[in-house]
N, C-alpha and C positions, 0 to 999 in steps of 0.2 A: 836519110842515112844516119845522121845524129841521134834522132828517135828511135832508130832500129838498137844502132851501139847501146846507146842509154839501158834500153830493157834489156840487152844482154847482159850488159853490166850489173846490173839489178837482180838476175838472175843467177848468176856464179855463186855470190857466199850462199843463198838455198843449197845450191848444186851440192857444194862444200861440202853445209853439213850433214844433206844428205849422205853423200859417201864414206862418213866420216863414223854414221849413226851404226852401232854395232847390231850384226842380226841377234834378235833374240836367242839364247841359249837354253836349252834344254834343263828342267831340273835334274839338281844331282840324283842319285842312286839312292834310294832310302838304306839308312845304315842299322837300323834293326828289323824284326819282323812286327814287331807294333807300330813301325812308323810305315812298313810296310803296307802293311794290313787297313790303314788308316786309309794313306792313298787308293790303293785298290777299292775301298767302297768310296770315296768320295762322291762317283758320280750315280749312286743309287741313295744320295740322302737329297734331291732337292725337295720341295716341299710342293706337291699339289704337280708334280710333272701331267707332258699329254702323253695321249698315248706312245707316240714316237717315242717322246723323250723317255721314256719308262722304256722300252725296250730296248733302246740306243745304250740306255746306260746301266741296263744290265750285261749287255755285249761288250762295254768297255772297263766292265769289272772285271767280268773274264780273261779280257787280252790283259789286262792291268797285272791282274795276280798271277797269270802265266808267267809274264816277263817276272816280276820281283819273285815269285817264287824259288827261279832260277839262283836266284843272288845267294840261296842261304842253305844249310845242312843242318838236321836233326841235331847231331851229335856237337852241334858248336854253340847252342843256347840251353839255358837251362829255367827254370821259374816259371813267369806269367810271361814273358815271349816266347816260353816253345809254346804255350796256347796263342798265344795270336799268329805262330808259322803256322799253326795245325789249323788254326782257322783260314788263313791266308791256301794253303795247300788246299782246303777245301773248298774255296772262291773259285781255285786253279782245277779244280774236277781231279784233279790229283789221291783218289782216293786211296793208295798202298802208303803214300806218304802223311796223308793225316793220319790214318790208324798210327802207323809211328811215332809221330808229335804228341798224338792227344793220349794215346798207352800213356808214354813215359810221363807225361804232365803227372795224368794221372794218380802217378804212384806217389804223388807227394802228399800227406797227411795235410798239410795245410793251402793244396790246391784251391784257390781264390774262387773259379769260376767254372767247379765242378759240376754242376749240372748242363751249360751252356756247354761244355766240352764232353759230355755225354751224347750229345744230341746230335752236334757236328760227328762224332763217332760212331755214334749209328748208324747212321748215313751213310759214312764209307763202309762200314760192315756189308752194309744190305748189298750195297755198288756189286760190292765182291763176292757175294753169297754166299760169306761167313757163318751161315746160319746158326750155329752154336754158341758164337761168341755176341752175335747180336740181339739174339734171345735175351742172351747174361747181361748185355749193359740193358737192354730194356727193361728185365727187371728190377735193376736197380733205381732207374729211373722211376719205376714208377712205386718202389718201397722207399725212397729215398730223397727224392727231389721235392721240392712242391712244384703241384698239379700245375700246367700254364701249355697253352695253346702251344706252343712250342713243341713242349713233350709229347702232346698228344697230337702232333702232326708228323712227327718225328715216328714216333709209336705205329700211326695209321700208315706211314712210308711200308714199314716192315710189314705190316699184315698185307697188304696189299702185295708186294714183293713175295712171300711166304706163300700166300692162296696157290700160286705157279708153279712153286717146287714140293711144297709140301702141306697139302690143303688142311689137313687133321691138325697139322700143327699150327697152323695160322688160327682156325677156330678155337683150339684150346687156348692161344694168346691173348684173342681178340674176349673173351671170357671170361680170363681173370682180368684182362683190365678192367672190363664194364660197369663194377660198380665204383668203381673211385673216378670213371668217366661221367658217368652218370652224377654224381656227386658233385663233380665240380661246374658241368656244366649244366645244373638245372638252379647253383647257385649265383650265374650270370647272368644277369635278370639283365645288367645295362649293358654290355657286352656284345660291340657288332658284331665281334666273330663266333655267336650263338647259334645262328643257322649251321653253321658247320660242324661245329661239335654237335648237335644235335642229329644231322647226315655221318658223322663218325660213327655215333652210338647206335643206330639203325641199324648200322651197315654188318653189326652182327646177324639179322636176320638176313640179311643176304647171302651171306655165308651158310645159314642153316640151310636156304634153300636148294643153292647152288651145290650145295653135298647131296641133295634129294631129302631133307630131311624137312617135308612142307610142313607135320605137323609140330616139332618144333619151332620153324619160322613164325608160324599162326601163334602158338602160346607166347615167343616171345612177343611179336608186335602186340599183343590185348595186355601184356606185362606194363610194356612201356607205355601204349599212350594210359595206363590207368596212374601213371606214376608222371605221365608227363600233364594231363588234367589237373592232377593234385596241385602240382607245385604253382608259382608265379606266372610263369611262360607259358602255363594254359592259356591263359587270358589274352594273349599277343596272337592276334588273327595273322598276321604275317608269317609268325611262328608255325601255329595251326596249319597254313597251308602249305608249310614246308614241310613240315612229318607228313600231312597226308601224302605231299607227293614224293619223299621218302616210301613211303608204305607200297604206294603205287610199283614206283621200282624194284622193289623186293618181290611182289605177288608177278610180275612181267617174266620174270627169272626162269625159265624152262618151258617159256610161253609160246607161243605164234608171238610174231615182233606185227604190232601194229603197222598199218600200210600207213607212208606218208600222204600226204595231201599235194599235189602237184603245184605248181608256181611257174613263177620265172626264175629260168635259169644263166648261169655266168659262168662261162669256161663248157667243156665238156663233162656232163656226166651219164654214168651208164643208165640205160634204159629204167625205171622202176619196174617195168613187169619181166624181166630180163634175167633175176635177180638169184630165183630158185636155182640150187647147187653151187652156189657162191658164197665165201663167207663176206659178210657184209661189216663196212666200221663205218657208223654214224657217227660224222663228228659236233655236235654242237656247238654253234659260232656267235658272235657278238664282234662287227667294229670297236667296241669299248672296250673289250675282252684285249688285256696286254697278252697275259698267258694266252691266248687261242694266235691272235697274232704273230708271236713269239712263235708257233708251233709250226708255221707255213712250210720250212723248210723240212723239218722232222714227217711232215706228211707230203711233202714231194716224195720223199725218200723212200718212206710206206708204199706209196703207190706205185713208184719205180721198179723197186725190189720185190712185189710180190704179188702185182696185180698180172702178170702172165700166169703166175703158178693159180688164180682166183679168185683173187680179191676185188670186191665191188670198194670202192671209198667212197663216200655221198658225206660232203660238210652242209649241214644246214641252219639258216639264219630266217630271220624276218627284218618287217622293215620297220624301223625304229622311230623314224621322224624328224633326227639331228642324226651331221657326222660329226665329229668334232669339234666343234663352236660355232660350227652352223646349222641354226636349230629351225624350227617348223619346215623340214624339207617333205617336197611332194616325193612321191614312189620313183617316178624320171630321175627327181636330183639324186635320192638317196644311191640310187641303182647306178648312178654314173660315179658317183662318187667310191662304191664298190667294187666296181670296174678299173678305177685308178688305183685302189687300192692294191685290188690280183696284181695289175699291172707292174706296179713298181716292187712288191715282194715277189713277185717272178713265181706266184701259186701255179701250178700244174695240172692242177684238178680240179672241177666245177664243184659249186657253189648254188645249192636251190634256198630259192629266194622263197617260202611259201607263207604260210597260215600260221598264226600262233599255236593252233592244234596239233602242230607237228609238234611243238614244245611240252602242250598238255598232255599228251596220250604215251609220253614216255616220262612225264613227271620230273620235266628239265628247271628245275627251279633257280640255280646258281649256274656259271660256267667255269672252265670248260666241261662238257661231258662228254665221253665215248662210251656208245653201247659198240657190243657183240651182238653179233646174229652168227651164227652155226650155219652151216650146210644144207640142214635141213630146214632153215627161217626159224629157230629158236632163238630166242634171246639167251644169249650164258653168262652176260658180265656185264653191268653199266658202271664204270668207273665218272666218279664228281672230282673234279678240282683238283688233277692233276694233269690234265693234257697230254702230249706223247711224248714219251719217253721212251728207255730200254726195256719197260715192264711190257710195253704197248708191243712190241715185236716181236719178243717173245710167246704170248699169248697169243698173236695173229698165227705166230707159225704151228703153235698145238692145234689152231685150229681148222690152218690148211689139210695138217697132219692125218685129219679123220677122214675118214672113207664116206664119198658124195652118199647120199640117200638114194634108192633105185626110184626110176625113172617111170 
């Protein structure tokens, strides 16, 4: 009994200070839109994230600048924090509200971060199908700014967006940018993000073709690779076989869409030979791919909404060898680890596992990609490295829109 008391005894001041210990408190409310805007990206700067964590903490950028968004009004800042609300508004998908932040910055002659507030501005233009007003900040941008991956993704947002409402005018955009595109990315010799500006500058013949205009498309492709031969980045084989498979996509453009190579499959998906009078969206996938992951939900939602009216969805992947820090895995492993993955993103729609040729004979070189196939098995659109968005449903519905091919 002594020894029972005793450890009681002994235990009380813990107890104490246990109850004594205050629960942790919430940080306070950021008091301006820079301190705001700060907090809201914190969790998209760790260094070398997995993949989770890259998609967790773009999800928690969003709920972050949602809420602080709330805190603050246009009209009660003035300087270089109504760009950082107009940025923060933008974090928040808030797109009516950054065009107002980033307008009025704007008009100050000594705006600090006038080009970066162009870009963000863009952006909401496109959102809203501004089309007149986003034209005008784009080409300011691109008289105006220096040249940087930024601009000319920002730039590539809008053509992309444009090709849907008003195709003549997106080719005349994509046009005059080309050669200041051209210019600056054939002078990024060290430059990882070279592949992609280089799938930018292509992507005008895509547009040539997708108008009907093959022999156009033809003059320019023999333009560019003679100009891309000439410079530094001929020499880069890796490069090399990213224009080829650029080139590939463009000449696919109003084609028979290559048949896939069958595999194994994960989830349900519809029949391949099933397919005829259905518009088709291949999605190109990667475990490694944050962007294709990130999109799981945005293509539940695809398949939900439109697969009665006829849409086929087919994601397709290979097998890589590692999932995530676990490396030399057999087909079994990979494939169960695939399986956990649908699993715990709650994916709705299968998933074929097959042959790298499914990747080759559509000339998938970077992710994400989605092709169009048409009604009648034409290919109409291969979009690179933007995954699904508002532009993706859009375009599905112009395509339901058209009348089956007779039977």
């Amino acid at each position: 009994m002594l020894l029972k008391l005793s450890a009681t005894l002994l235990l009380l001041p813990a107890l104490a200070a246990s109850a004594q210990t205050p629960a942790p408190r919430e940080p306070p409310a950021p008091r301006t839109p820079a301190e705001a805007y700060r907090r809201a990206s914190e969790p998209t700067r760790k260094q070398h994230p997995s993949l989770e964590e890259n998609v967790a903490a773009w999800e928690e950028q969003g709920r972050r600048a949602r809420e602080f968004a709330a805190l603050f009004r246009a009209e009660d800042w003035r300087g270089e924090e109504l760009y950082h609300l107009g940025k923060l508004y933008a974090a928040a998908g808030q797109h009516a509200l950054t065009e107002r932040a980033l307008k009025t910055y704007l008009r100050r002659p000594s705006a600090a971060r006038a080009a970066d507030a162009r870009t963000a501005l863009l952006y909401a233009l496109a959102a809203q199908k501004k089309w007149d007003d986003a034209v005008a900040v784009a080409e300011v941008l691109l008289n105006k700014s220096p040249m940087s991956y930024d601009v000319l993704y920002n730039t590539q947002n809008l053509i992309n967006s444009l090709r849907e409402a008003d195709a003549k005018r997106a080719v005349a955009f994509a046009a005059k940018r080309q050669p200041k595109l051209m210019r600056y990315a054939l002078g990024q010799t060290n430059n990882p993000a070279v592949g992609s500006l280089l799938d930018f500058a292509l992507g005008l013949g895509e547009l040539y073709k997708a108008a009907g205009d093959a022999a156009r498309a033809e003059a320019f492709v023999r333009s560019f690779r003679e100009e891309f031969e000439r410079s530094p980045l001929g020499a880069k084989q890796e490069l090399r076989g990213r224009v080829e498979a650029a080139v590939l996509r463009i000449n696919l453009i109003a084609e028979e869409a290559p048949r896939l190579a069958g595999g194994e499959t994960i989830g349900e998906l519809p029949r391949l030979d099933s397919l005829k009078g259905k518009v088709v969206v291949l999605e190109f996938f990667a475990h490694w791919c944050p962007p294709c992951v990130a999109s799981i939900p945005a293509l539940n939602r695809l398949k939900e909404k439109y697969e009665p009216r006829g849409l086929a969805l087919i994601t397709v992947t290979s097998y890589y060898g590692y999932f995530g820090e676990r490396e030399k895995l057999g087909p079994a492993e990979e494939r169960a680890a695939l399986e956990d993955l649908w699993r715990q993103r709650e994916a709705r729609f299968g998933l074929l596992v097959g042959p790298d040729e499914n990747f080759k004979a559509y000339g998938v070189r970077g992710l994400p990609v989605t092709v169009f196939i048409d009604r009648a098995g034409k290919v109409r659109s291969i979009k690179s490295g933007y995954g699904i968005d508002e532009h993706t449903e859009r375009y599905v519905e112009s395509l339901l829109a058209e009348p089956a091919p007779p039977r």
